[in-house]
ChimeraX commands (.cxc) that place a marker at each C-alpha (Angstrom):
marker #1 position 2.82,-6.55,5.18 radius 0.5
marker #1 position 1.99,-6.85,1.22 radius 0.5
marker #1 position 4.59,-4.13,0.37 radius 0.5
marker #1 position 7.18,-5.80,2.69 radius 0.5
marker #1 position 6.71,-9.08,1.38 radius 0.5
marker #1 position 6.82,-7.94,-2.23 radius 0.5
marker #1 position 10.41,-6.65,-1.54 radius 0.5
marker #1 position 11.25,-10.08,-0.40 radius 0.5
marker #1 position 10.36,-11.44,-3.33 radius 0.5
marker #1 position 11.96,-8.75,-5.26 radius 0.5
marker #1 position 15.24,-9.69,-3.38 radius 0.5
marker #1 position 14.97,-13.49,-3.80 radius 0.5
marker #1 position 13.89,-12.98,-7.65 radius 0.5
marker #1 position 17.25,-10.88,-8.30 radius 0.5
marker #1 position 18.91,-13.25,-6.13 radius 0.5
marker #1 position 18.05,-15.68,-8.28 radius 0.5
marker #1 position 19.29,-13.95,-11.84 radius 0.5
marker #1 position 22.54,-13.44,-9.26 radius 0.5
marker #1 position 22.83,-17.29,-8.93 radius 0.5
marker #1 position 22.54,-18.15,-12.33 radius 0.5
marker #1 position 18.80,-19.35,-12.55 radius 0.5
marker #1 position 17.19,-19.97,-16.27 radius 0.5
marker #1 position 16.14,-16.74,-17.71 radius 0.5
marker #1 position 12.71,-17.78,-17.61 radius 0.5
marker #1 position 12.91,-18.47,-14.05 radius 0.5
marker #1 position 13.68,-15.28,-12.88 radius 0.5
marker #1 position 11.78,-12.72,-14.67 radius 0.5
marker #1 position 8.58,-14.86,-13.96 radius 0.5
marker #1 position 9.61,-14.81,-10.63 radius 0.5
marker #1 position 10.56,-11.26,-10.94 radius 0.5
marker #1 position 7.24,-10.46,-12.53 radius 0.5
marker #1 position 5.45,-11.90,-9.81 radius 0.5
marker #1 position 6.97,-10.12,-7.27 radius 0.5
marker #1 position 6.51,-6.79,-8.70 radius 0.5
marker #1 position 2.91,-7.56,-9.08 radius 0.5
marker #1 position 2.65,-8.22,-5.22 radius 0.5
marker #1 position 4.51,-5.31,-4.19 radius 0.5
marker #1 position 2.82,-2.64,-6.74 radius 0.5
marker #1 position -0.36,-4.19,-4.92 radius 0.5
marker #1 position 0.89,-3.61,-1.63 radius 0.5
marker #1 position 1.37,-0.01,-2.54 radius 0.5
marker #1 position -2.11,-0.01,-3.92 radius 0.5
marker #1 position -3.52,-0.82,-1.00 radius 0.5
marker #1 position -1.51,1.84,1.31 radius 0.5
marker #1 position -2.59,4.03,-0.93 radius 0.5
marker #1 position -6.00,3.21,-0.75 radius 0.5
marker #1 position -6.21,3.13,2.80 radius 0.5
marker #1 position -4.73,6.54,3.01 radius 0.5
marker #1 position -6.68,7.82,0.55 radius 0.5
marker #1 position -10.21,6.14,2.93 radius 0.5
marker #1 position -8.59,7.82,6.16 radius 0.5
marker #1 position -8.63,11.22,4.53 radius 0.5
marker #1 position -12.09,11.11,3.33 radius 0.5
marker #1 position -13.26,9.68,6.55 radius 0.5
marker #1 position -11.75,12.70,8.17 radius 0.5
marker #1 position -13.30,15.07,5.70 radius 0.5
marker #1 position -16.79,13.87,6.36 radius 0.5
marker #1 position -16.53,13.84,9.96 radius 0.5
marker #1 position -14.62,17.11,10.30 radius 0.5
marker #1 position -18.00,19.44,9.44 radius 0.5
marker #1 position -20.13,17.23,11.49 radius 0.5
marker #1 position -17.97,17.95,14.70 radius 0.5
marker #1 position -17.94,21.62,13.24 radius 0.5
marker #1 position -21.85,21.69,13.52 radius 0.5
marker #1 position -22.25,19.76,16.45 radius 0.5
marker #1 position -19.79,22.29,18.27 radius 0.5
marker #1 position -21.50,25.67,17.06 radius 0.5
marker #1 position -24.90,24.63,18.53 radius 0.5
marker #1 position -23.02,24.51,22.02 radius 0.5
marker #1 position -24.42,27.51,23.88 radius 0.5
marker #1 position -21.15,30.08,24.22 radius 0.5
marker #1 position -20.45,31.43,27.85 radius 0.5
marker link #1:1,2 radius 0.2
marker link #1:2,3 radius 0.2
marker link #1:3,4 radius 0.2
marker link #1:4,5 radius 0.2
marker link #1:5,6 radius 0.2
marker link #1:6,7 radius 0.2
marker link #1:7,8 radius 0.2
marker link #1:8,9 radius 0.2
marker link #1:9,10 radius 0.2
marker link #1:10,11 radius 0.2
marker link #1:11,12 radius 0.2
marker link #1:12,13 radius 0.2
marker link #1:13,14 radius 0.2
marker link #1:14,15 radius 0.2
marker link #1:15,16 radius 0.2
marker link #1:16,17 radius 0.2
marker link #1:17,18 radius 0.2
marker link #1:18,19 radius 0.2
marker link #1:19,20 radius 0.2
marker link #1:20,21 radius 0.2
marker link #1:21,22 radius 0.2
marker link #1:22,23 radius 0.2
marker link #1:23,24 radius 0.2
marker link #1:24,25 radius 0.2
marker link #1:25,26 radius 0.2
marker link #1:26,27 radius 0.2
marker link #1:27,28 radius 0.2
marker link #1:28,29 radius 0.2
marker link #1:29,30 radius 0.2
marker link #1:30,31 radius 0.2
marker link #1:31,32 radius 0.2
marker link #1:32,33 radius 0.2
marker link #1:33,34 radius 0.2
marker link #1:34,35 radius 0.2
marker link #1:35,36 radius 0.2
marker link #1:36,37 radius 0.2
marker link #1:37,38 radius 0.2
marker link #1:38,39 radius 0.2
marker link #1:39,40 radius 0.2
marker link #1:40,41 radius 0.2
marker link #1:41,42 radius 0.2
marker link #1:42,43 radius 0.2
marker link #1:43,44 radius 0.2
marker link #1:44,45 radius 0.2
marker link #1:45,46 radius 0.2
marker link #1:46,47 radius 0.2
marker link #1:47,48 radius 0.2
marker link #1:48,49 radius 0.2
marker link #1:49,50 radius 0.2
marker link #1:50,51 radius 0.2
marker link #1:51,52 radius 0.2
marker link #1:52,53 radius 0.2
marker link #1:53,54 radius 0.2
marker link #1:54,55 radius 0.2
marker link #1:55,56 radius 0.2
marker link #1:56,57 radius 0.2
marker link #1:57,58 radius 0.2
marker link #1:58,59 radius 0.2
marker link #1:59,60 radius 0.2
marker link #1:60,61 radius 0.2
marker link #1:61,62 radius 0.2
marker link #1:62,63 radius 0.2
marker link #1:63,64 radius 0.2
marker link #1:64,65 radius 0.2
marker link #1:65,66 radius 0.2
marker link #1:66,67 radius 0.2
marker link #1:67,68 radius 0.2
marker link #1:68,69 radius 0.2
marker link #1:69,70 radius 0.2
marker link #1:70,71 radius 0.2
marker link #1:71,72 radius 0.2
view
């Protein structure tokens, strides 16, 4: 939802510089909305970064659990 709504605000800040809008106006707008979109980003990344480590952790546990299984 961050990253999406970053690109929103990426669109209205341009749209802005389109419609004439004091330079100040749009690159502070503009700034902003870069800021909440590299977040977004920051936080998929995160979270994909947290799922793989999660994995990794549980993957040899499974491993372990499953070799101690008497073999017919």
């Amino acid at each position: 939802m961050v990253i999406g709504f970053g690109v929103c605000l990426i669109q209205w800040a341009s749209k802005r510089m389109q419609d004439g809008a004091a330079t100040k106006d749009w690159v502070v707008a503009g700034t902003v909305a870069l800021g909440v979109f590299n977040a977004g980003v920051s936080l998929f990344g995160r979270g994909v970064a947290e799922s793989v480590l999660y994995q990794l952790k549980e993957k040899p546990e499974e491993e372990s659990s499953n070799s101690k299984l008497p073999q017919d």
